[in-house]
N, C-alpha and C positions, 0 to 999 in steps of 0.2 A: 422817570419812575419814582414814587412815591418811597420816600424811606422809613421803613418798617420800623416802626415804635420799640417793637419786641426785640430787634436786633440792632439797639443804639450802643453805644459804649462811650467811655469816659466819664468824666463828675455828671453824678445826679442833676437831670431840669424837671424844671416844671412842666408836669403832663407824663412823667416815665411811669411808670408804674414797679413798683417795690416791693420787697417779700422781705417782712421782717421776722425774723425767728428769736424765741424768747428763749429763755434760762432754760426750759421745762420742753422744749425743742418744737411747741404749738407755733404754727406760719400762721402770716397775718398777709393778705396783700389790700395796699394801698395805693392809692394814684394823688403823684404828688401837685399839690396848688399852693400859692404862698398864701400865708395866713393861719392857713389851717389846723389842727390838731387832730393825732391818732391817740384816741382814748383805750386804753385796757385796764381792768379791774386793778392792775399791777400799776397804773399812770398814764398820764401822759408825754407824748412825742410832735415835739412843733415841727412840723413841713417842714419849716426855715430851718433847721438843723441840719436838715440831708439834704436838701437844696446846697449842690458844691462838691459835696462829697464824693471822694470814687469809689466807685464799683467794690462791694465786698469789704466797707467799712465799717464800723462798731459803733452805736452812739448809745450813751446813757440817757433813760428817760427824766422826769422830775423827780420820780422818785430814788434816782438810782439803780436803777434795772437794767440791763447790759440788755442791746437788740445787736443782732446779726442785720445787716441790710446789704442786699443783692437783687440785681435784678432778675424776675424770676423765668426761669427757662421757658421755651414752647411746652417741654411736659407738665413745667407746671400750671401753668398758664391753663392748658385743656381740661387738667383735671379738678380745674375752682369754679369757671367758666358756667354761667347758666346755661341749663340743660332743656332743650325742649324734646328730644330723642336720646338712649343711650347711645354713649360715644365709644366712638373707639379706642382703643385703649394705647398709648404710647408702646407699647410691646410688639401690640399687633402692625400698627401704623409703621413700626421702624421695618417689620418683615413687606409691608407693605410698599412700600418704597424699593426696597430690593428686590422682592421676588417678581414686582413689575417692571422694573428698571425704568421708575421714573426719571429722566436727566434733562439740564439743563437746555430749555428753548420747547420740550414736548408740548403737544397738542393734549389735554387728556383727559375724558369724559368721568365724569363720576356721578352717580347714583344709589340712593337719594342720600342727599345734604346731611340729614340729621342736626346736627346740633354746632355744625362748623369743625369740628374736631380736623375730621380728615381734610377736611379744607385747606385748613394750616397750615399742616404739613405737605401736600402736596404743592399748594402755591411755593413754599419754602424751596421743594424738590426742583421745581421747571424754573424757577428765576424769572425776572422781568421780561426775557426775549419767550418765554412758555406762554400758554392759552390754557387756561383751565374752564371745561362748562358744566357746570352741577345741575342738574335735574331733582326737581322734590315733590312730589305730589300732593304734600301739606302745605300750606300758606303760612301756615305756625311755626311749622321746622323752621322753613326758609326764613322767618324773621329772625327767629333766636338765632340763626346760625349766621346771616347779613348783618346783626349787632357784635356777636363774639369776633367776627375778620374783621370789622371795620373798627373795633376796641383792640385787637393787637395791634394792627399797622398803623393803627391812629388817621386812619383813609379808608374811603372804599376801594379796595384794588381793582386798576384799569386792564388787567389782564385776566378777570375774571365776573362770571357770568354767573346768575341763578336762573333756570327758565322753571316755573311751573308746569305740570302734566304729568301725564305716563312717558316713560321714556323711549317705550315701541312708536308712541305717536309722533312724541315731540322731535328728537335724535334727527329722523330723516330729512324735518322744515331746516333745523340749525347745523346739519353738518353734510359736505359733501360726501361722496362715496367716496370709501378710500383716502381720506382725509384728516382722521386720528390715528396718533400713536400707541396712545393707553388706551384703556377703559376699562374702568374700577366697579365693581355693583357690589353695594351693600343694602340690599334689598329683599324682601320674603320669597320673591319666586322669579331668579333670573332667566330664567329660560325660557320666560315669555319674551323676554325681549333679543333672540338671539339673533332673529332675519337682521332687528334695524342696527345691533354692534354691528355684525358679520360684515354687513354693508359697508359700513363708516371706518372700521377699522384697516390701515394698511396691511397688506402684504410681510407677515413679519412683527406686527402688531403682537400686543400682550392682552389678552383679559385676563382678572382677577376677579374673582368672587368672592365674597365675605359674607358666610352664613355660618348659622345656627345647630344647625343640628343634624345627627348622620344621617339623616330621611333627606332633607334639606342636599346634601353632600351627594349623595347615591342620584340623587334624580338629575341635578345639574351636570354631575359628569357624565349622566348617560346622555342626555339632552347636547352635549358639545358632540360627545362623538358620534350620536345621530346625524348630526351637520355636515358631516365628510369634511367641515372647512378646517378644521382644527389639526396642531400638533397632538398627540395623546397628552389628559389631565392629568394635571399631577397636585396632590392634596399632601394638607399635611396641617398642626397646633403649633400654638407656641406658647412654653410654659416658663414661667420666671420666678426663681427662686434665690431669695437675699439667704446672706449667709451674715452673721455674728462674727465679728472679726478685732478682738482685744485683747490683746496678751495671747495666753495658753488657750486664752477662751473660745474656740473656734468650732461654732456649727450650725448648721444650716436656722433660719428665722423659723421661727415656730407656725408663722402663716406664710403664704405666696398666693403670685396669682398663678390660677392654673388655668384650666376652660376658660375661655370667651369669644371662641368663634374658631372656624377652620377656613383656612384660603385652600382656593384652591384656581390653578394658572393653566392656562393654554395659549397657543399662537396661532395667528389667521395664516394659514396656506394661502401659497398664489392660486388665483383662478388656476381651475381645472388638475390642478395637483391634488393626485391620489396616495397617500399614506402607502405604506408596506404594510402589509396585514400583519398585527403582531402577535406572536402564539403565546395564549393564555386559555385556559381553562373557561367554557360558557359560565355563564349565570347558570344558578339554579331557583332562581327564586326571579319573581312575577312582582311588581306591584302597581296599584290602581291611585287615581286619585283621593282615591278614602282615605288609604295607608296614608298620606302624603300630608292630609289633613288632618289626621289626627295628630301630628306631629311639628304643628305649627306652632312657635312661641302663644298665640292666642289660646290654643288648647289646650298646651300646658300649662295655662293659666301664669305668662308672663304680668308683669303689671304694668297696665298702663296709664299714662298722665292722661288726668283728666284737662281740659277744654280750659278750664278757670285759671288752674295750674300752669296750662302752655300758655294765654294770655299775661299772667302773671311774670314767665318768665322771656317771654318777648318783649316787654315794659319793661324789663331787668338790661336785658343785653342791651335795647335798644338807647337806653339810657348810659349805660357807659358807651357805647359806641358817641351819643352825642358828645358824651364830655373829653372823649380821647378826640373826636374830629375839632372840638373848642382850643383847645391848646395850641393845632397848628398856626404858623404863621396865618392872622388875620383873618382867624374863625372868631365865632362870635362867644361873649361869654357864656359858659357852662352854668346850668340848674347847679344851683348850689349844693343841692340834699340828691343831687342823679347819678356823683359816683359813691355816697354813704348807700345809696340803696341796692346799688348794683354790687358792692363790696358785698354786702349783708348777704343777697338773693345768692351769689356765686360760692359765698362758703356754705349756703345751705344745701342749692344743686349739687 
């Protein structure tokens, strides 16, 4: 198995990639080559400096400017990362892993790709003995998101998969019945694809959904317990709020995240297993396709990248991905200006 770039330790080499934080606490990430220099309005920093150093050392630039140098986490890592779809956010990703009980060796379907984000982390989750297959209906996701996995681990990872298509179609060609553990949907309308999970997934199996909005929420749970296959859903946020913490000084940060999505989890029953009917009060309230529409990130006027934009940022990713696969052992030399452009497009994503 290939060893993951982002999860190296010991003295800084050539090819790690570096987060350097300055006096004024603004991060810079770099990807280190000999020769080179990291320019900021404050000075310069030669490669050959931190080329040696370990992990979470100090170096003074020419001009005298004290950098922080660390290698930088998976969270940080997703959140600089060119963006061809919004990503998921390290908050939700961490509930994501739990409340699916992604573990070490799983089998586990995810849809659609987006921008690599959850990728990451789920490859992270299952380990080298796991399988992971991502589905994306865009051709553009899927590049940005095959640049940003192949720029962490400095490889393409052999334990995972992108297929293009809908995933009602595709799921059934690439996965036996009864043959996944997980499966993850972060997509606008999961419950069109419920026959071909329900199929694919085991006996005991997790789904999770990751959606938008309580329209969004209300239709997929009705939509799983339609299925008879399911345990009862269970939904719920996750909200993350930093706190101030110096001296006497102690209270909550003036911003957090709050809203970005609601999971929500069910299990595949064995064939022919029927539920206990559970006493709750009916619905009183109806809804049609309209309602459902109207409530779609499109209609509330989400924004979308345009075409120019996700081309732009697939020639970002794609190019650090070349120069992080150039460093391994008896790859060939790296574009010289492919990780200054990919640095640039990631802190602008």
């Amino acid at each position: 198995m290939i060893e993951s770039r982002g999860e190296r330790s010991g003295p800084f080499r050539a090819g790690d990639r570096v987060q350097l934080t300055g006096p004024k606490g603004r991060l810079h990430t770099i990807t280190l080559e000999p020769g080179k220099l990291f320019h900021s309005h404050k000075g310069a920093i030669a490669h050959d400096d931190l080329i040696g150093l370990p992990d979470g050392s100090v170096v003074t630039n020419q001009a005298g400017v004290e950098y922080l140098a660390l290698r930088p986490l998976l969270s940080d890592f997703v959140m600089s990362m060119p963006r061809g779809a919004a990503i998921v956010y390290p908050k939700d990703a961490a509930q994501i892993l739990a409340q699916a009980d992604i573990f070490p060796g799983a089998t586990v379907v995810e849809a659609g790709v987006g921008s690599g984000a959850l990728s990451l982390w789920l490859l992270r989750a299952i380990g080298p003995t796991g399988r992971l297959q991502s589905f994306e209906r865009r051709d553009e996701f899927a590049d940005v998101a095959r640049g940003n996995v192949a720029t962490f681990h400095g490889a393409d990872p052999e334990n995972w998969s992108i297929t293009l298509g809908d995933l009602a179609e595709a799921l059934p060609r690439q996965a036996a019945a009864a043959s996944v553990d997980r499966v993850v949907l972060d997509m606008l309308a999961p419950w069109e694809c419920l026959d071909a999970v329900s199929t694919a997934l085991k006996p005991g199996g997790v789904l999770l959904c990751y959606i938008a909005t309580v329209t969004q929420l209300s239709r997929v749970a009705e939509a799983i317990r339609a299925t008879g296959w399911y345990t009862e859903p269970q939904a719920n946020e996750t909200m993350v709020r930093g706190w101030h913490v110096q001296g006497l000084a102690v209270r909550p940060d003036h911003r957090m995240i709050a809203h970005t999505g609601f999971l929500i989890t069910a299990r595949r029953l064995a064939p022919g297993t029927e539920l206990p009917e559970l006493k709750r009060r009916p619905s009183k309230t109806e809804f049609s396709d309209e309602d459902v529409e109207a409530w779609t990130p499109g209609a509330l006027g989400e924004r979308q990248v345009s075409d120019k934009a996700l081309r732009k940022r697939a020639r970002a990713a794609d190019a650090a991905a070349a120069s992080s696969r150039a460093t391994e052992p008896g790859g060939a030399e790296p574009d010289a200006g492919a990780a200054d452009r990919s640095e640039s497009a990631g802190e602008a994503g």
